[in-house]
N, C-alpha and C positions, 0 to 999 in steps of 0.2 A: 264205233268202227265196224262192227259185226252187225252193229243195227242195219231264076227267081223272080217269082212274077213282079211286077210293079206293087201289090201289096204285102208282097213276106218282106221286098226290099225295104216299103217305108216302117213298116215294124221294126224291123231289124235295126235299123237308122234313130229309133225311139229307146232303145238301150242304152247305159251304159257304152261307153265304146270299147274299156278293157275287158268289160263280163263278155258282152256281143261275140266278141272276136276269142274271145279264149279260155271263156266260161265252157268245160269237158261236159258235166253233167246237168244242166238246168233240171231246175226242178217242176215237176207237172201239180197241176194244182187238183185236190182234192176236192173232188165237184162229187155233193153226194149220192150213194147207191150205186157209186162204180161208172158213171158215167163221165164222158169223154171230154163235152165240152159246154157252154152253156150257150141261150139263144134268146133275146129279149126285142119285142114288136111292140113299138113306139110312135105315136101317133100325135102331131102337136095341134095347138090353137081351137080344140072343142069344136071339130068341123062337125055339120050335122049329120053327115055320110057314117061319122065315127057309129052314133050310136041308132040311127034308123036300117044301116046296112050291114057295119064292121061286126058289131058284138053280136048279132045272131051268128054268123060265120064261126066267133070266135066260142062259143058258148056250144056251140052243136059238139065241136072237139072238145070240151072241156077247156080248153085255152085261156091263159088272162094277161091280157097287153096290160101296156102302162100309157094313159092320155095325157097329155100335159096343157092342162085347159088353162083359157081365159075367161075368168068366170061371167062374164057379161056374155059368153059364146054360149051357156049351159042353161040359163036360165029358158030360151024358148022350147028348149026340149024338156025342162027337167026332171021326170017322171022317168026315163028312160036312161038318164043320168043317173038318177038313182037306183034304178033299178041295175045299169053297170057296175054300181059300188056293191053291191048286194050279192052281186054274182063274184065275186072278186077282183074284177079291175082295179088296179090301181089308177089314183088319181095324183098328179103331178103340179108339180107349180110350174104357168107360163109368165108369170108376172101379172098386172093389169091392163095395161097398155099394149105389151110387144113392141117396147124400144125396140130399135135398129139404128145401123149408122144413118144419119143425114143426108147420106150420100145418094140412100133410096127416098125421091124427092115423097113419094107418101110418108115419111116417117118423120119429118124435119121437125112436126111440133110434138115430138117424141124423141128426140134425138142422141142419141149415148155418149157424142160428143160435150152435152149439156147436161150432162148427169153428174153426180157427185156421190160419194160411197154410201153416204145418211140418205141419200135421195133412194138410192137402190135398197137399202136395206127397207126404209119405211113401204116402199110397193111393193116386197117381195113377203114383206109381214103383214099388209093389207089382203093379197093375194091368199096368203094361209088362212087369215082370218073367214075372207068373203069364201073359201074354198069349203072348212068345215063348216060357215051358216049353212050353207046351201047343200050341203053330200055327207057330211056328220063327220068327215075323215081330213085331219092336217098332214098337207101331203111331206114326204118325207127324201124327196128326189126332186130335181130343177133341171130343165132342159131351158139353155140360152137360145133367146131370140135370132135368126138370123144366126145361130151359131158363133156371134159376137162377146168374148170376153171383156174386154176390154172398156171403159168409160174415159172422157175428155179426149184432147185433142193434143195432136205430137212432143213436145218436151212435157206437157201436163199431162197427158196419157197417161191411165194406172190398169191396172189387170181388178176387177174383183170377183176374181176366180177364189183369193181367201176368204170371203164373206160367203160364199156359196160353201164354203169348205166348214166355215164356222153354222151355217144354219141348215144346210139337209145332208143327209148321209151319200151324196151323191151326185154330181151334176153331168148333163148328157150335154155335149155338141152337134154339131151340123156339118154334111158334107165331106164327113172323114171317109180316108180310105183303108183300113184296118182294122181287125176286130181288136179287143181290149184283151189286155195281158195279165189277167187276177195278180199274177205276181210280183209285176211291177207301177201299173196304173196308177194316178193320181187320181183317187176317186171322186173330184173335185171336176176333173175332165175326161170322162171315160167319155172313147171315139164314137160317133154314130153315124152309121153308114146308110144312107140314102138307097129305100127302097120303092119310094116313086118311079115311076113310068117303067119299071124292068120286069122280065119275065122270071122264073125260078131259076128258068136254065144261066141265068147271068147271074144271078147270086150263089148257084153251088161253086164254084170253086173256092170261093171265099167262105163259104161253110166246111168245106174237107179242110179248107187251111186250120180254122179254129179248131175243127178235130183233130188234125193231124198236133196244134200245138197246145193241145189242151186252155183252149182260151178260150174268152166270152166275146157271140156278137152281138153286137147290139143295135139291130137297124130301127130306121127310123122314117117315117111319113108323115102322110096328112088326110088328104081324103081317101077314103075306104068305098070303092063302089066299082064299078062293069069298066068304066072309062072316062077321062078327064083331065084337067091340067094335076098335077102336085097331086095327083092318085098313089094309091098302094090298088092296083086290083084284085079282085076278091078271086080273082081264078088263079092267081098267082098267087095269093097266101093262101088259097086254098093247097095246093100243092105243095107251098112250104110246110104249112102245117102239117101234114098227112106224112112227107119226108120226118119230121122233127119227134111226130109221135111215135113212127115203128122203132120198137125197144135194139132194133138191129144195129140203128145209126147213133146210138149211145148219148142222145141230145136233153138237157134239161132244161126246158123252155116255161118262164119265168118272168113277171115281173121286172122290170130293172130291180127297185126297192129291193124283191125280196132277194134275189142275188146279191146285190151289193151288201145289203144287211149279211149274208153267207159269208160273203167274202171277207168283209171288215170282221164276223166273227172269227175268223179263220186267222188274220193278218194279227189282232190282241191277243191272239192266245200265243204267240211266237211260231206259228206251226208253217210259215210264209217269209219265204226270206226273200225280203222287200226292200233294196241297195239304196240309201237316203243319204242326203246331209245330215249330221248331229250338231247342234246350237250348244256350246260350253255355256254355260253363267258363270258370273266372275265370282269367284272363291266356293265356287259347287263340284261334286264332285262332277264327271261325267264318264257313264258308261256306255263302252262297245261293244254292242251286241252281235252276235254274230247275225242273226235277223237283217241287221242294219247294214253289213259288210256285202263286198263283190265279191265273192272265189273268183279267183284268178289261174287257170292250169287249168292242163290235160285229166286231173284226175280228183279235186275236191269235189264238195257238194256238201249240200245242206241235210243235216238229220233234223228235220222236227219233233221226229219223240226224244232226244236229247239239245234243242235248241241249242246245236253246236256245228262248227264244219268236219267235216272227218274223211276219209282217203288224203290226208295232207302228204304229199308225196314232197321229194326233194324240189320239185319243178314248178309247186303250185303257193300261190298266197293268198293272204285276203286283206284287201283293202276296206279304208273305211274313209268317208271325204267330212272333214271335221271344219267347223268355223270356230276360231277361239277369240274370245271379245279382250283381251290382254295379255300380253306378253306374261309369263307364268313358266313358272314349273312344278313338275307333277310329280308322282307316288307313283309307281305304276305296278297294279295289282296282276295277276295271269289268275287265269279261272279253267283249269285244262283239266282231261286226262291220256293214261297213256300207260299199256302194260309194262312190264318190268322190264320183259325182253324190247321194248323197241323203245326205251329214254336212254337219254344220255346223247342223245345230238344236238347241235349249237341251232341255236335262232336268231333272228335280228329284226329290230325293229327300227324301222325308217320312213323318213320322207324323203326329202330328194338326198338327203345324207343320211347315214347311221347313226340311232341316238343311244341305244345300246343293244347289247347282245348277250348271251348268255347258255346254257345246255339245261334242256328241259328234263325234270326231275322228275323221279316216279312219284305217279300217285294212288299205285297201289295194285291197278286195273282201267280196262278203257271203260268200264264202264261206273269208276269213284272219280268222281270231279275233286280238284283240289285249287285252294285259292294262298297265292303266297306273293309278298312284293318280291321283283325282279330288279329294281332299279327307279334310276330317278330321271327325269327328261328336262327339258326344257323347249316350250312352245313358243314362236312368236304368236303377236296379234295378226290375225286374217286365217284364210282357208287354207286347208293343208289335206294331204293325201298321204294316210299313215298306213304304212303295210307292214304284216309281220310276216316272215319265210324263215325257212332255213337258210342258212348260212353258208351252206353247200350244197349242192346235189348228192340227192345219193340213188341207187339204183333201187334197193328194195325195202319194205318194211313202211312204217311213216311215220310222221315227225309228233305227231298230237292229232288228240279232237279239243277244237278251243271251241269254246264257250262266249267266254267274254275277257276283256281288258279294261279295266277301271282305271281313269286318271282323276286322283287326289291332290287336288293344290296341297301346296309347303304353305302353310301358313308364316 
């Protein structure tokens, strides 16, 4: 306790819709050495422009993009290739091929429509494979082709956004319009914003966006050179870069990989309160973390060095969106604290009805967590949206800093 343009719109529209709207404090993400926001230059398909033109540019500033090669793209150059890895570029997975949908008639005897999850996995582990033969480095980031998630065709249609989520620590898209949210992102889909054919002056405003919201952009290209189709030019990331390094404009310009590895360090450690579905197993227990939950009010917010919610005002809650694989009932643990002078007000715990209620007890101080069953519930089978508040409003003082809520089947 003591501890709109068209792009902020479609951001906005990517939350939560009760945090969105009525989340008082979000939390800013801890980007390190005090800096503001982060900035990743991303280049696909091992064009030769990348490494005859880009990396000197990028190497003069100290700079190191992330390329997301085809490795049959890398071999006529690879000396220069390697000598990118050497310098610190990251190197990224583009698959082997560069499926796309079928719909783009060059791509039909590659087509994603004709894909299957086994299919995608073996080229995208061939890919890793032919990546370290050739550059000594297994890359650890996936940019989709065409910016295409998706494999098969309409009722057959599957996403394999989770097999990208199961095999690199990160996968980049195509053609988005907003930077990426460290706090909430599916790091599986982080946004990438198209910096072909544009000048600097058309990308700043969408960089003070990410400063002003402490978030990550992460744009994305192809060829690197003076002028051409599907360019990034060099006098425009010149200028980007040169903006990104003065220490003024608070920018930490980076690898995807090595951000994303920041971020996911950040997000295990509890320090990132990142609003998700929770999966029960049947007869397991399952806990609510506050990590996992929405603040809901004018005045909660997230403490990371206590991985709990705390300003719990009479007016604020925190939701948690649960799927329960059988109807069940539970034990239900509280893991709070809360000074002497401010326990003693009633709580409630519900879904779209009240399952129980009760007055939070001291635990000694706000800063001694204490863990005690409160009651017992009962869950149906499917999804559920469990909030806990007070039970009243009150004007001053507040109700707890919670932690966590553990549900324990009745055996």
């Amino acid at each position: 306790m003591n501890k709109l343009s068209k792009f902020a719109l479609l951001h906005l529209l990517c939350l939560p819709l009760t945090g969105a709207l009525a989340q008082g404090n979000p939390q800013k993400f801890p980007w390190p050495e005090g800096k503001r926001m982060a900035l990743s230059l991303s280049f696909d398909d091992a064009r030769k422009t990348n490494v005859r033109q880009g990396t000197d540019l990028f190497d003069k500033y100290g700079v190191q993009a992330t390329f997301y090669v085809v490795p049959s793209n890398v071999k006529p150059d690879l000396e220069l290739w390697k000598k990118a890895v050497k310098n610190g570029h990251e190197m990224g997975n583009h698959s082997i091929v560069h499926p796309c949908s079928g719909n783009f008639v060059w791509s039909r005897e590659r087509a994603l429509e004709m894909y299957t999850i086994d299919k995608m996995r073996a080229e995208l582990t061939e890919a890793n494979r032919q990546i370290k033969e050739l550059l000594g480095v297994t890359p650890t980031t996936y940019a989709y082709p065409c910016g295409i998630t998706t494999i098969g065709r309409g009722k057959n249609a599957q996403s394999f956004v989770p097999l990208i989520a199961d095999m690199f620590v990160a996968g980049r898209r195509w053609l988005d319009e907003a930077p990426v949210d460290p706090n909430y992102c599916d790091m599986a889909l982080l946004t990438g914003v198209e910096m072909d054919g544009k000048d600097f002056e058309q990308l700043l405003p969408m960089i003070r966006q990410a400063e002003k919201a402490g978030q990550w952009l992460v744009l994305a290209g192809h060829e690197t050179a003076d002028s051409g189709n599907q360019t990034s030019r060099l006098a425009m990331l010149e200028k980007l870069i040169q903006y990104a390094k003065d220490p003024k404009n608070g920018i930490w310009i980076a690898p995807i990989g090595t951000i994303a590895q920041y971020v996911k360090e950040k997000r295990d450690a509890g320090l990132i309160n990142t609003p998700q579905t929770l999966y029960a197993a049947a007869g397991k227990p399952l806990t609510l973390e506050a990590r996992y939950g929405t603040a809901v009010g004018p005045k909660i917010e997230y403490m990371p060095e206590w991985k709990a919610f705390g300003w719990f005002t009479g007016k604020d809650k925190v939701e948690w969106s649960l799927e329960i694989p059988q109807t069940s009932q539970y034990d239900v643990v509280l893991d709070w604290s809360v000074s002497d002078e401010e326990a003693g007000k009633n709580f409630v715990l519900e879904t779209n009805k009240k399952l129980l209620s009760g007055k939070v007890e001291k635990s000694g101080s706000w800063e001694t967590f204490k863990e005690k069953k409160i009651g017992r519930i009962k869950l149906e089978k499917g999804r559920h949206q469990l909030a806990f508040r007070s039970e009243e409003p009150f004007e001053k003082g507040a109700l707890l800093d919670l932690r966590t809520i553990k549900l324990i089947p009745v055996k």
